[in-house]
C-alpha positions in Angstrom: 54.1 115.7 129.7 53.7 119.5 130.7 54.2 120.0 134.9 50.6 121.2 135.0 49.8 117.5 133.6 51.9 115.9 135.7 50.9 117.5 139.0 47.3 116.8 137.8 47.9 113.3 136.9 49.9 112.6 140.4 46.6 113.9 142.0 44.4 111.8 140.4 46.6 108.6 141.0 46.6 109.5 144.8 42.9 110.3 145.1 42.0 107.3 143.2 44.6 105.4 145.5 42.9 106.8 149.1 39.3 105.9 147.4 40.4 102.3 147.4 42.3 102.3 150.4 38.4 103.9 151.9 36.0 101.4 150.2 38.4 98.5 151.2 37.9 99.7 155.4 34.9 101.2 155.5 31.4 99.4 157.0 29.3 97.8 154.3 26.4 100.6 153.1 22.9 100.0 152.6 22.9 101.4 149.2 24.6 99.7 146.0 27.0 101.1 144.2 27.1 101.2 140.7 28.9 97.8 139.1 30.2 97.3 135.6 33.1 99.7 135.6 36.8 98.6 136.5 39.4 100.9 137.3 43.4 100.8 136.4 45.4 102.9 137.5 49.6 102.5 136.3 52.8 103.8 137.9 54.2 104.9 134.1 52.3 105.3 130.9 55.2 105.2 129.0 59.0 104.1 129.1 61.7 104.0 127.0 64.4 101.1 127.2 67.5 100.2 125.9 67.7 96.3 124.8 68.1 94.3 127.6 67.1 96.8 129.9 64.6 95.4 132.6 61.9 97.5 134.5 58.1 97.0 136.5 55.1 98.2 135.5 53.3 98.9 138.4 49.1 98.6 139.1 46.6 99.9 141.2 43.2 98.3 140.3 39.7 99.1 141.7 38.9 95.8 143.1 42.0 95.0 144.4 42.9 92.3 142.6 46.1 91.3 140.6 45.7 92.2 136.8 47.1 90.4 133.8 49.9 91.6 132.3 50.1 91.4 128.0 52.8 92.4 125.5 51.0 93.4 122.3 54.5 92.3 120.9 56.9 89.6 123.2 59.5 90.1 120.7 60.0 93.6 121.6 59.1 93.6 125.0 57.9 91.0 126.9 56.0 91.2 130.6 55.8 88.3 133.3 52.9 88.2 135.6 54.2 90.6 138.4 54.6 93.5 135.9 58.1 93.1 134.8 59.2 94.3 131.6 62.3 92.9 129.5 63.2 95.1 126.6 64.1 92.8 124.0 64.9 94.2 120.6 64.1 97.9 118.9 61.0 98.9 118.5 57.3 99.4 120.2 55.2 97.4 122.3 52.3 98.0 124.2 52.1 96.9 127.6 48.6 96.3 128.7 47.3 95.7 132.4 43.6 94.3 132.6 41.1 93.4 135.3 37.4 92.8 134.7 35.9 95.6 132.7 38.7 97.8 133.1 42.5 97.8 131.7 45.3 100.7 131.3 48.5 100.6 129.0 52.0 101.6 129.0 53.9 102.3 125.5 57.4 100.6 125.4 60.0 102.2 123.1 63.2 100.3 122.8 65.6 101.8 121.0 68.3 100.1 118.9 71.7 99.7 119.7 74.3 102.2 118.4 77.7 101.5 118.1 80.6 103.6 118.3 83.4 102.0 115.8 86.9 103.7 116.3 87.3 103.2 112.2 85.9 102.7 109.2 88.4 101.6 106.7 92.2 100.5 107.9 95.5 100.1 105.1 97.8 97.2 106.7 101.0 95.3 105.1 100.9 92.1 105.4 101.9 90.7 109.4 101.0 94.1 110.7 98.5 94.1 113.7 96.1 97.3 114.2 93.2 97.9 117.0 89.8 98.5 116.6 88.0 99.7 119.5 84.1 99.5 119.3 81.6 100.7 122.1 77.8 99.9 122.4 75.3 102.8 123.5 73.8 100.5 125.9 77.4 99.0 127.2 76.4 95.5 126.2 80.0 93.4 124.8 80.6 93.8 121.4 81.8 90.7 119.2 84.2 91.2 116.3 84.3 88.8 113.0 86.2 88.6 109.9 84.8 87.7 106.8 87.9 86.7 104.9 90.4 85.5 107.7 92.7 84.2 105.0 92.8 88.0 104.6 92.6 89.3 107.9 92.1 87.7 111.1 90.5 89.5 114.4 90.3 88.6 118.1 87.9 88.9 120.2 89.3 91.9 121.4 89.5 94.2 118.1 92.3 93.3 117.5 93.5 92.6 113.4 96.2 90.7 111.9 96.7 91.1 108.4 97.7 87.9 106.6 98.3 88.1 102.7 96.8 91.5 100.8 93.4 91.4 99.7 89.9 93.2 101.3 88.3 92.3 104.2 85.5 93.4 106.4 85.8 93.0 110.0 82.2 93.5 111.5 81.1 94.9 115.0 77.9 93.4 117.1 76.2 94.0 119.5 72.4 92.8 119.9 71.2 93.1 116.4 72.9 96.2 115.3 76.5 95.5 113.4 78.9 98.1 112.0 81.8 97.3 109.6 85.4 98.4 109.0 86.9 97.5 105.5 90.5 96.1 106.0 92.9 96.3 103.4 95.9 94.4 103.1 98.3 96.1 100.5 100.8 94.6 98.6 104.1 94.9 99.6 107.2 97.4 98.5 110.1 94.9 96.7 113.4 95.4 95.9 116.1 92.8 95.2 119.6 93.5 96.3 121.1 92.5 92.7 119.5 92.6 89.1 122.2 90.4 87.4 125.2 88.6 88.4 128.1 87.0 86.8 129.8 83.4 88.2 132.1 80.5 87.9 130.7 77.0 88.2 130.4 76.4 92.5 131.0 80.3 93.0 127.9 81.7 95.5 126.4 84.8 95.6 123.8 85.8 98.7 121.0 87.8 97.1 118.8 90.4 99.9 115.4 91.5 99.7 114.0 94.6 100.6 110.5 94.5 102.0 107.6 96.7 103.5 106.1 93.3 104.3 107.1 90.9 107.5 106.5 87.8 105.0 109.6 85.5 104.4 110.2 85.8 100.8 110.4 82.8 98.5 113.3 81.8 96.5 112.9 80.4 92.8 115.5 79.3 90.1 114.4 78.9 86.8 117.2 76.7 85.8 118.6 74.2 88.6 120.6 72.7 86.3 122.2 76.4 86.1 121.8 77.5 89.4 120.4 76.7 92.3 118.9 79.2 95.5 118.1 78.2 99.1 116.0 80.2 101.8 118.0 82.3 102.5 118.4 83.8 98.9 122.7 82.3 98.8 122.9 81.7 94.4 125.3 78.7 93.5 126.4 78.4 90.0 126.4 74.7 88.8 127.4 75.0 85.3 127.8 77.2 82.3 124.4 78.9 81.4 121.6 81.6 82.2 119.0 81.1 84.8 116.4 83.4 86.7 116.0 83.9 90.8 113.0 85.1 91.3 112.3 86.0 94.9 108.4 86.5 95.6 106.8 88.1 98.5 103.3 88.0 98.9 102.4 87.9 95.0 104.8 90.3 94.0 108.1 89.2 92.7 111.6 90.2 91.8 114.1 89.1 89.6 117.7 88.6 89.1 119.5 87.1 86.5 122.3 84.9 86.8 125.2 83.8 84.4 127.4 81.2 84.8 130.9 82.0 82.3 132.3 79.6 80.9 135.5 79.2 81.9 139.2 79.5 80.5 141.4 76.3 80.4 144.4 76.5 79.3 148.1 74.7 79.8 151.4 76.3 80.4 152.8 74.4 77.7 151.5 72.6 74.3 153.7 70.2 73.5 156.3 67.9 76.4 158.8 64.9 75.3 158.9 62.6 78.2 161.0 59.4 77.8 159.1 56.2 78.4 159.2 56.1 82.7 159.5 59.2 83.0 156.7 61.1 85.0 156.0 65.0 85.1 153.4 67.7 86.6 151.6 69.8 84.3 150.6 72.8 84.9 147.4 74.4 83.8 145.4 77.5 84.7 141.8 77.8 84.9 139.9 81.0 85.1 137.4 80.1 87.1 140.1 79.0 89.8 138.2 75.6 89.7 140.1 72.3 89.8 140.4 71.1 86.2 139.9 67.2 85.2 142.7 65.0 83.7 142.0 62.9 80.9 144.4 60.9 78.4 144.0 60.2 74.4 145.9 56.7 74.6 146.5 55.3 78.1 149.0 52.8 76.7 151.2 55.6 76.0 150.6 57.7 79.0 148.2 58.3 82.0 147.8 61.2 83.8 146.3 61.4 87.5 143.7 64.4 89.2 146.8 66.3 90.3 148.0 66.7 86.6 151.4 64.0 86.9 152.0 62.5 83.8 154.0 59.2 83.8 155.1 58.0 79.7 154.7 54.2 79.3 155.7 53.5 75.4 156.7 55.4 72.9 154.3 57.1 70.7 151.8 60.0 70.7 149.2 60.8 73.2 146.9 64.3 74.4 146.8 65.0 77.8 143.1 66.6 78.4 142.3 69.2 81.0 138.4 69.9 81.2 136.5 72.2 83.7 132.4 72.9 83.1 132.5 71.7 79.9 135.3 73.6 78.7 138.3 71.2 77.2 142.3 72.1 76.2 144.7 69.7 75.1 148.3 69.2 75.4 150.9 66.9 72.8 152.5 64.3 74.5 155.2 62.5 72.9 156.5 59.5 74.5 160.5 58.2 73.2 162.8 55.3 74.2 165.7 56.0 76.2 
């Protein structure tokens, strides 16, 4: 509206106000007026609101009297009976004050809620955190949600977690405008502190990962019966063989391969005469530096205990047996009267 308009529209409004103010006061005249015609006079003929905003419509009316107040549409803007205006969502409404034969309107523009989203797309590894900061034009709260929280979580706050990689969209509201950030969740950098490794039967070996991700890895053997792994990535060879330990973090795994050797048995001699009574200590070396197991052929004609002593009972011929992770060497025993 133009300043010529406005000064001429602020006259009007006060010389229709002291006409009123003069008809309500002065002495009742002979002659009749003219009837039919009501007059409406409104503080604003227009406003513009943000949702939630709140406002009155003020009337003057010709008669006096209190008009009623209509919303050509409630949903947008609504008005109670004194006038007051509640912007509700975006979009127009006409706000009409009435009296008999007469009624003025003001036009309601609410405009929609913007919001201001500090990001659009944000790259996370996995337990990483990251804060997104969203601000409504009309400073009304903003709400955060997560469409995938398996994915990626968010507080009420803005603030993400990311959980296992993937894609997620974390959406800002206020009112009934939303914005969205995509979230991704990358999968992790791996890298295994071995590739292969060599054991005896019972030897260890404590495997490391290397990871961009906070996840704990997990531990895998593909042969128990070979080897076994625990938490913490410490290998333990159980017998001769090949396995796989396969450490996995967040889908992507890596591997190392284990081998358990089979060991070298063997005695210092391969043939000892004992007479019968007799007892003697073998000695045998094993490779793996493993305790060996001491077996006998023919009991009756000697024994032999875990320590390796062999004690001759009759004459005749016997093996003595040393075994260690399925590896076996023998040694002649022959057994003669004193």
């Amino acid at each position: 509206m133009s300043k010529k308009h406005k000064f001429l529209h602020t006259m009007l409004t006060a010389l229709l106000i002291a006409s009123v103010l003069f008809i309500s006061i002065a002495p009742p005249a002979k002659a009749h007026a003219a009837s039919g015609i009501g007059l409406v006079i409104l503080n604003s003929y227009s406003k513009t609101l943000n949702i939630g905003d709140e406002c009155f419509l003020v009337a003057f009316t010709s008669n006096g009297k209190k008009p009623t107040f209509t919303s050509s549409s409630s949903k947008v803007a609504s008005v109670n009976t004194y006038g007051k205006i509640t912007a509700k969502k975006a979009g127009i409404a006409k706000i009409t004050a009435k009296i008999k034969n007469g009624e003025a309107s003001c036009i309601v523009r609410v405009e929609a809620t913007k919001i201001q989203l500090s990001a659009k797309q944000i790259s996370l590894e996995n337990g990483y955190t990251a804060k997104l900061n969203a601000t409504a034009s009309n400073g009304h709260t903003v709400t955060f949600r997560s469409n995938k929280k398996s994915i990626a979580t968010v507080d009420e706050h803005g603030l993400i977690t990311a959980k296992k990689p993937g894609t997620a969209t974390i959406t800002a509201r206020a009112d009934q405008t939303a914005v969205s950030c995509t979230v991704t969740v990358k999968k992790p950098a791996v890298s295994l502190s071995k590739t292969s490794a060599s054991l005896y039967r019972r030897q260890t070996v404590r495997l490391t990962v290397k990871s961009s991700s906070k996840s704990t890895p997990k531990w895998k053997s593909s042969k128990k019966s070979v080897a076994t792994v625990d938490s913490s990535g410490t290998v333990t060879a159980v017998k001769n063989g090949t396995a796989v330990i396969t450490a996995t973090v967040d889908g992507v795994s890596k591997s190392c391969e284990i081998t358990v050797k089979k060991p070298v048995v063997t005695f210092e001699k391969s043939e000892l005469t004992l007479a019968v009574g007799k007892k003697k200590t073998v000695k045998v070396s094993v490779s793996s530096g493993n305790k060996p197991v001491f077996s006998s052929s023919n009991t009756c004609i000697a024994t032999v205990d875990e320590y390796g002593t062999i004690l001759a009972h009759e004459q005749g011929k016997a093996y003595i047996y040393a075994s260690e992770d399925g590896v076996k060497s023998r040694m002649r025993i022959i057994v003669k009267q004193n």
